[in-house]
C-alpha positions as CSV (number, residue, x, y, z in Angstrom):
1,X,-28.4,-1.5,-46.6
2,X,-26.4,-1.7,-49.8
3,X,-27.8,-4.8,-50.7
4,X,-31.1,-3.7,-51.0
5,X,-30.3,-1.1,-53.9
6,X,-28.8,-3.2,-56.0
7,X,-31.5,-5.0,-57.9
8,X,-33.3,-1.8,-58.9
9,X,-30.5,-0.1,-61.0
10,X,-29.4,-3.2,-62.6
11,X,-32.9,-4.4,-64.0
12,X,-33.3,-0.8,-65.0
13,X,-30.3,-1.5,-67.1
14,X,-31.3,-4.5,-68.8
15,X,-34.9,-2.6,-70.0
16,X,-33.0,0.6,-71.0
17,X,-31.1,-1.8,-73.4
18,X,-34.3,-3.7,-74.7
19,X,-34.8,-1.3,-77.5
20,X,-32.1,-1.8,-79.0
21,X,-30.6,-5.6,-79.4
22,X,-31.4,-7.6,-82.4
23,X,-34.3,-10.0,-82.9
24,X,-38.0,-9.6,-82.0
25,X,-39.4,-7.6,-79.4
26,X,-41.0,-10.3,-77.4
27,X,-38.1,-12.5,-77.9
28,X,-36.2,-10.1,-76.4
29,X,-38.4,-9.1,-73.3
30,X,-38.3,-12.9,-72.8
31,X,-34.6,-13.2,-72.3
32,X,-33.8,-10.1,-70.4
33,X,-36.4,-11.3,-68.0
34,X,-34.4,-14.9,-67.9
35,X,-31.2,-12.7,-67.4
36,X,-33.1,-10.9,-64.5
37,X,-34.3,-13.8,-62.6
38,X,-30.6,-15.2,-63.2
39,X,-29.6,-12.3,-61.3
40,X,-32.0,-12.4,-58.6
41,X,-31.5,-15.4,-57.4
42,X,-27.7,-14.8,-57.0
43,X,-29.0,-11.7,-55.3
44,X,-30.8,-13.8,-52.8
45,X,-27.3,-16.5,-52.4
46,X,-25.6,-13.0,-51.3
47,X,-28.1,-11.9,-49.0
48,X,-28.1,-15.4,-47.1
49,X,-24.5,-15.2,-47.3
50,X,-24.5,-11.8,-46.1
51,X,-27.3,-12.5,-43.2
52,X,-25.1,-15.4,-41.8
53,X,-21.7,-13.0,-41.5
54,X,-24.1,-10.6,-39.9
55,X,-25.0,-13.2,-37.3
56,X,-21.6,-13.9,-36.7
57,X,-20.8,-10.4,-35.9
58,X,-23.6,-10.0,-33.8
59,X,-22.1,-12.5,-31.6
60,X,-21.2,-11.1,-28.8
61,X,-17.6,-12.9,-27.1
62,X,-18.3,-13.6,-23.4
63,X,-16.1,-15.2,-20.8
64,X,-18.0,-17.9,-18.5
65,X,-16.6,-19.9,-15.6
66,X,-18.1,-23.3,-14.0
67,X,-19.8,-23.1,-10.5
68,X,-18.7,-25.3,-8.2
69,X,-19.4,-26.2,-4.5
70,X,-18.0,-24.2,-1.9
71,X,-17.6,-22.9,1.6
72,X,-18.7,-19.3,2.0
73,X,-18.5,-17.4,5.5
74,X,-19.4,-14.1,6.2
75,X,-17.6,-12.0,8.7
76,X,-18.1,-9.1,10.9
77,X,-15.1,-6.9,10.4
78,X,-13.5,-5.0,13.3
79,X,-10.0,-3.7,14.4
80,X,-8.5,-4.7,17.2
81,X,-5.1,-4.1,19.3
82,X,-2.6,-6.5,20.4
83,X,-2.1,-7.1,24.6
84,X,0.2,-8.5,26.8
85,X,-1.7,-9.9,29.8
86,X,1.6,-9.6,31.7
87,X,2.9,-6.0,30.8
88,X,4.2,-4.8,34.1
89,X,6.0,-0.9,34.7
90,X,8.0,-2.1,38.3
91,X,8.9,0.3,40.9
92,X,10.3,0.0,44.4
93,X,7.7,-0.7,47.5
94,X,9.7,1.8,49.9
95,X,11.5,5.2,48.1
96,X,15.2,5.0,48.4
97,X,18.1,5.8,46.1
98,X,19.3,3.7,43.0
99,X,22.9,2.1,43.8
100,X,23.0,-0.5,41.2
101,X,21.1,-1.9,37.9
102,X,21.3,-5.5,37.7
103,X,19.6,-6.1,34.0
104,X,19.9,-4.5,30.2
105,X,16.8,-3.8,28.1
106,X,16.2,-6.8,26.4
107,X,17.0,-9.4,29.0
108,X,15.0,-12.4,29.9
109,X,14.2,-12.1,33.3
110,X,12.6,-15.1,35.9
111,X,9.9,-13.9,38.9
112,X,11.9,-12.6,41.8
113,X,14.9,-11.7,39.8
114,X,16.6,-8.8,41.4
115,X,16.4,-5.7,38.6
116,X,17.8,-2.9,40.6
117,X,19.5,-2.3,44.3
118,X,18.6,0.9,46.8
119,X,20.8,2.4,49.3
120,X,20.7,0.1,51.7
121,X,23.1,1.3,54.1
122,X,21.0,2.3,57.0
123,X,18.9,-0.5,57.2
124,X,22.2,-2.8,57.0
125,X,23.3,-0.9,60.1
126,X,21.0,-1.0,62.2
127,X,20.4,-4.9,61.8
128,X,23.8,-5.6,62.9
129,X,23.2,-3.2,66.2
130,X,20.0,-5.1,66.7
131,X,21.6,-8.5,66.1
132,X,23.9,-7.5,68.6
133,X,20.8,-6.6,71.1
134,X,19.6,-10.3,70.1
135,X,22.9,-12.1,70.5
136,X,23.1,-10.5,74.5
137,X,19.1,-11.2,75.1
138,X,19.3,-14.8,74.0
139,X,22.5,-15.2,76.7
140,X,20.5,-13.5,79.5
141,X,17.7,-15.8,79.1
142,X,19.6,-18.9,78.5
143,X,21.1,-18.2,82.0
144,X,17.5,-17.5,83.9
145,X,16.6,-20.6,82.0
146,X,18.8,-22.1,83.9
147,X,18.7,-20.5,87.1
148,X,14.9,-21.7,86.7
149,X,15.2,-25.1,86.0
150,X,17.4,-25.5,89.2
151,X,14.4,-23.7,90.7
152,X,16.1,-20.3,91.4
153,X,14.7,-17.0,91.0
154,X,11.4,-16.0,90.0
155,X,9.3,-17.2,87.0
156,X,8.6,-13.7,85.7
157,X,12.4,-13.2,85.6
158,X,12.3,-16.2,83.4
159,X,9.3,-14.6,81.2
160,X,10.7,-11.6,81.0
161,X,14.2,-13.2,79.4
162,X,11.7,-14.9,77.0
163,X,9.7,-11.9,76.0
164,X,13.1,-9.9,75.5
165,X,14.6,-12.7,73.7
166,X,11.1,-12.5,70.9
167,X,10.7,-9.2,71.1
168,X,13.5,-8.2,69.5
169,X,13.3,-11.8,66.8
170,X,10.7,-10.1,65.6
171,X,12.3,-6.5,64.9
172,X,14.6,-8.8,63.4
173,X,12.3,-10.7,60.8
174,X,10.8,-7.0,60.2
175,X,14.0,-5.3,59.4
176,X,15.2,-8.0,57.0
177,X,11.6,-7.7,55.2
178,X,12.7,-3.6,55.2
179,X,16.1,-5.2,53.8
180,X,14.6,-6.8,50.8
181,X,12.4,-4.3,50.0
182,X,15.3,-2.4,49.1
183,X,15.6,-4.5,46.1
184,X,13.5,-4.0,42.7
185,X,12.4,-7.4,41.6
186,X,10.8,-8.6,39.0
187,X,7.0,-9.9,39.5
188,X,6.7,-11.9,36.2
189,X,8.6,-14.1,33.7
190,X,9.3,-12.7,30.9
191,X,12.1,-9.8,29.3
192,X,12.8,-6.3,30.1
193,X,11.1,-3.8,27.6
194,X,12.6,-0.6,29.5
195,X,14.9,0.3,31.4
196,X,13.9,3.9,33.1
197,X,16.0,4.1,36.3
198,X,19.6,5.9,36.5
199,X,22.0,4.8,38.9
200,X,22.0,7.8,41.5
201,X,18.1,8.3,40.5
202,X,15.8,8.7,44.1
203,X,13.3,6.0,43.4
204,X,9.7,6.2,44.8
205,X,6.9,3.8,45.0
206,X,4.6,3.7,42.4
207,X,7.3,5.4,39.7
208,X,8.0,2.7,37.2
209,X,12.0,2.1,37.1
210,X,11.6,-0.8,34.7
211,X,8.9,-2.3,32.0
212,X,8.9,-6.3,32.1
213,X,6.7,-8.2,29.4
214,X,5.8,-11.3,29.1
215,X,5.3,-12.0,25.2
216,X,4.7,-15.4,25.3
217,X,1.1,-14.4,26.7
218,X,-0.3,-12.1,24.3
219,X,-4.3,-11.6,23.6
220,X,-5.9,-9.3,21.1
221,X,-8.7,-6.6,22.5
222,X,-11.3,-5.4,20.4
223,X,-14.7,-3.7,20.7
224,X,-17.5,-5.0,19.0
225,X,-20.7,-2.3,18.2
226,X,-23.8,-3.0,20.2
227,X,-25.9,-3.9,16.5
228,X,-23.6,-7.2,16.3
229,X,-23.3,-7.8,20.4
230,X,-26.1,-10.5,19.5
231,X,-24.0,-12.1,17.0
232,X,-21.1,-12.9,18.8
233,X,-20.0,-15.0,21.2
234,X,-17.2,-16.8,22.9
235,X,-16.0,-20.0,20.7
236,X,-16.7,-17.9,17.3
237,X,-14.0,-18.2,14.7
238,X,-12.0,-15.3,13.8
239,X,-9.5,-14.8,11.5
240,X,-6.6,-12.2,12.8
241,X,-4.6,-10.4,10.4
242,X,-1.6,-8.8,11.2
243,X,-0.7,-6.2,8.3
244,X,2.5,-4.6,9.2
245,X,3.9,-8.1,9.6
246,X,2.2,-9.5,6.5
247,X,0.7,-12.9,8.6
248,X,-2.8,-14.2,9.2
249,X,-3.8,-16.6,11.6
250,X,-7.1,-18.4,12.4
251,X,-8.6,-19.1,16.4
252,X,-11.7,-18.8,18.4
253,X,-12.9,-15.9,20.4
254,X,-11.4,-16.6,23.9
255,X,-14.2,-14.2,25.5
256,X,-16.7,-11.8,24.5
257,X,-18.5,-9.5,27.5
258,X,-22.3,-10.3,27.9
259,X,-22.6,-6.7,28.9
260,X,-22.7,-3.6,26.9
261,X,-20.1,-0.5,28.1
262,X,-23.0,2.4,28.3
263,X,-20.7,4.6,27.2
264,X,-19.2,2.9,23.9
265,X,-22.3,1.3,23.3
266,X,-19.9,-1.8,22.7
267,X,-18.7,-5.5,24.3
268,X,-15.0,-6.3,24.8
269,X,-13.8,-9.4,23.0
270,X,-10.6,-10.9,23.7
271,X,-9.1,-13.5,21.3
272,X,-5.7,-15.3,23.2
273,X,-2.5,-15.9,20.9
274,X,0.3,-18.7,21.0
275,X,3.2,-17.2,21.6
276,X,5.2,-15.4,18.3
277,X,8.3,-13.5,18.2
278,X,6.9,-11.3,15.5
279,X,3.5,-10.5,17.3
280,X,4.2,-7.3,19.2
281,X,1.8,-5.6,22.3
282,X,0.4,-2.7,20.9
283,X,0.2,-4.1,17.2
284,X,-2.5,-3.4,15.1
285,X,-5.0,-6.7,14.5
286,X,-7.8,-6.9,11.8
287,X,-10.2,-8.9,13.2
288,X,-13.0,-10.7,10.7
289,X,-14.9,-12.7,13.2
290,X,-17.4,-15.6,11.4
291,X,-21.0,-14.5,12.3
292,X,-22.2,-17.7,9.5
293,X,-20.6,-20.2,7.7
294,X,-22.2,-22.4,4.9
295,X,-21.1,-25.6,3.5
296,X,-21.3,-26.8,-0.3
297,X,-23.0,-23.6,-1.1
298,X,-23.1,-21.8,-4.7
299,X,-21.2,-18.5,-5.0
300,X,-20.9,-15.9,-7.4
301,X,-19.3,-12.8,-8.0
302,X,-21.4,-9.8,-7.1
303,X,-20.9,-8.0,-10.2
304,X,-22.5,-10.6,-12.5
305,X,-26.0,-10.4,-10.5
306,X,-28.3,-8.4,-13.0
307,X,-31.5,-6.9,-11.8
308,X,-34.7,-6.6,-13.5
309,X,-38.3,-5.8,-11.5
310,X,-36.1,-5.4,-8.1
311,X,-35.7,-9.7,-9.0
312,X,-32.2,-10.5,-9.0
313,X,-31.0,-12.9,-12.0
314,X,-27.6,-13.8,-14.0
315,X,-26.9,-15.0,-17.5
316,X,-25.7,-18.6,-17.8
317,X,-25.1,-20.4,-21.4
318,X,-26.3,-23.7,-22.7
319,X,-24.4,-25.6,-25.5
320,X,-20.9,-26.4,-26.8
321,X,-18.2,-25.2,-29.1
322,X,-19.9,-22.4,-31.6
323,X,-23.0,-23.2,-30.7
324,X,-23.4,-21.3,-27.1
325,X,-26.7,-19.5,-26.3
326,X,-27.4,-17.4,-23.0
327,X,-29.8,-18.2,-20.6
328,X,-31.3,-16.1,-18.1
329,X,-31.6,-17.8,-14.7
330,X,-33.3,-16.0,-11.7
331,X,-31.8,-16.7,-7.9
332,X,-32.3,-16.0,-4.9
333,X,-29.6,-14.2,-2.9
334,X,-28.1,-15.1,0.4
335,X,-25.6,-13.4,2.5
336,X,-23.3,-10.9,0.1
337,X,-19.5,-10.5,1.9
338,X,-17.4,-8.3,-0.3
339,X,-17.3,-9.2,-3.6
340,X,-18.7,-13.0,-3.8
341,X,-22.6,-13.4,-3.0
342,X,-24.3,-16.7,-1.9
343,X,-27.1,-17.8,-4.3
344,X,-29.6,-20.2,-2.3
345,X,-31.5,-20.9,-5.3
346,X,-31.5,-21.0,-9.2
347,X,-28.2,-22.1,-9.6
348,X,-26.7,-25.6,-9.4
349,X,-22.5,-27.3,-9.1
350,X,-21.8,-27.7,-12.6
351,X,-23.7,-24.6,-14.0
352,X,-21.7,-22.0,-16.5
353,X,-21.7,-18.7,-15.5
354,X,-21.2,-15.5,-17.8
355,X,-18.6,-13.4,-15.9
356,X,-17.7,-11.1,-18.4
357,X,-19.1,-9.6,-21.4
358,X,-22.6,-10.1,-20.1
359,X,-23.8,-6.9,-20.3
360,X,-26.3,-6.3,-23.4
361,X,-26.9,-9.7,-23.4
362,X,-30.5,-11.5,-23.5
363,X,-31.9,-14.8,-23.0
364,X,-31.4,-17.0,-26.0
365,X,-28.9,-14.8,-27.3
366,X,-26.2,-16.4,-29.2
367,X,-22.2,-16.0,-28.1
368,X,-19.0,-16.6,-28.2
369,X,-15.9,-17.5,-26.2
């Protein structure tokens, strides 16, 4: 505003000090006014001077970044936990008390592998009296056999022999079946997580003694709310994150329920891993499973999408150098996934985008890096 003061005091200067130089009025007039059209026109070189450093500083300095083509999913995000399919808690089949532990926690462990040993005693005792029933049955009837093929004595004698004989065969397989039930195997591959049983303990079906896992066969279980049950599928990508281990991974959805629980209001998905010494059961898993995925599509941030009549636009600049002007381009949004929105239209690969300093600014607008 200065400026526009500063003709008015000077030219009242130079006629306050008309009356009084030397020489002829007129003459006088005459070259004041010379002096004051001298000035005025270096008035006018300022101003222009003066309007150009205003534009400069008017300028408003803007970062921009070129668009280029990419791939941009969206997810559904859910949490999920991690599952051995072969978590087993063992106990005995008959009740009996604990007389040896076979395994430590931690041990690999095959199927079969004896874990613990029951009193046994009884059951040893009274196989040798029956093998002793056995041992005088089979000479009885291998003597009737005889008598019988020489054709003496009666055929139910020689039956009878027979019976006796695979009567008590029989006890025998069962008691033997009693004896190994007396031992706590183990029904899986894999290592033992817990060991609960004490020597001396009175075990009891049903009553875990031992916890075997098998961690080389791990899944991840989720839910999924009945709004997305529509949207997923078995054979969708996910991508598993794991964050107390710090490790991502990415699969397909091993199987997803086609019907709703009625009292979640959800479907079960189950999502198989590879084996992984890190990957724990129980382990928390954020699951981001892809509900759609574009290729060589244009994406932005969010935050540089500007509104104006509810019609979404951003600022993009034209030129080179110091010679960069903004130009308003309106799009047309796709899917949004956290920060980064899709734009199907208005945008092009190649395009420079205004992602800072944009705010305040208009179309046509000069700026600056």
């Amino acid at each position: 505003m200065t400026r526009k003061y500063f003709v008015l005091p000077l030219l009242t200067i130079v006629l306050a000090a008309c009356g009084g130089g030397e020489g002829k009025p007129e003459e006088q007039i005459q070259k004041k006014k010379q002096e004051i059209a001298k000035l005025q026109q270096e008035v006018k070189e300022l101003e222009k001077k003066t309007k150009g450093t205003d534009t400069v500083q008017k300028m408003k300095t803007v970062s921009i970044a070129s668009i280029t083509d990419t791939v941009f999913e969206h997810y559904i995000d859910i949490q999920g936990t991690v599952d051995a399919r072969e978590n087993v808690d063992v106990s005995p089949q008959v009740p009996g008390v604990i007389r040896s532990i076979s395994v430590r926690e931690g041990q690999a462990v095959s199927r079969g592998q004896v874990l613990a040993q029951l009193d046994d005693v009884v059951i040893r005792a009274g196989i040798a009296e029956l093998q002793t029933q056995i041992d005088l049955a089979r000479t009885l009837f291998n003597k009737q056999a005889n008598l019988w093929n020489q054709k003496i004595g009666s055929e139910v004698q020689y039956l009878n022999a027979k019976s006796q004989v695979e009567g008590l065969e029989r006890k025998m397989a069962t008691m033997k079946e009693q004896l190994a039930q007396a031992r706590i195997v183990s029904p899986i591959n894999g290592t033992v997580d817990a060991v609960i049983a004490k020597l001396g303990d009175a075990a009891s079906p049903g009553v875990a003694a031992f916890r075997v896992v098998n961690s080389s066969n791990l899944r991840v279980l989720a839910n999924v709310a009945e709004s997305f049950a529509g949207k997923v599928k078995t054979g969708d990508e996910v991508i598993i994150t794991f964050p107390d281990i710090n490790k991502q991974m990415r699969t397909k959805i091993g199987f997803a329920a086609k019907v709703i629980d009625p009292v979640s209001r959800t479907i079960k998905v189950e999502v198989p891993l590879k084996g992984s010494g890190d990957v724990r059961p129980n382990m928390t898993a954020q699951m981001r499973i892809v509900d759609y995925k574009a290729s060589n599509a244009i994406v932005v941030p969010v935050k540089v999408v500007q509104y104006s009549l509810g019609k979404p636009y951003v600022i993009t600049v034209k030129g080179e150098g110091n010679k960069l002007q903004a130009v308003r381009r309106d799009v047309e949004l796709g899917r949004t996934y956290n920060d980064l929105a899709e734009i199907k239209s208005g945008l092009t690969a190649g395009d420079r985008i205004i992602t800072a300093g944009f705010q305040g600014v208009n179309d046509n607008d000069p700026v600056k890096l």
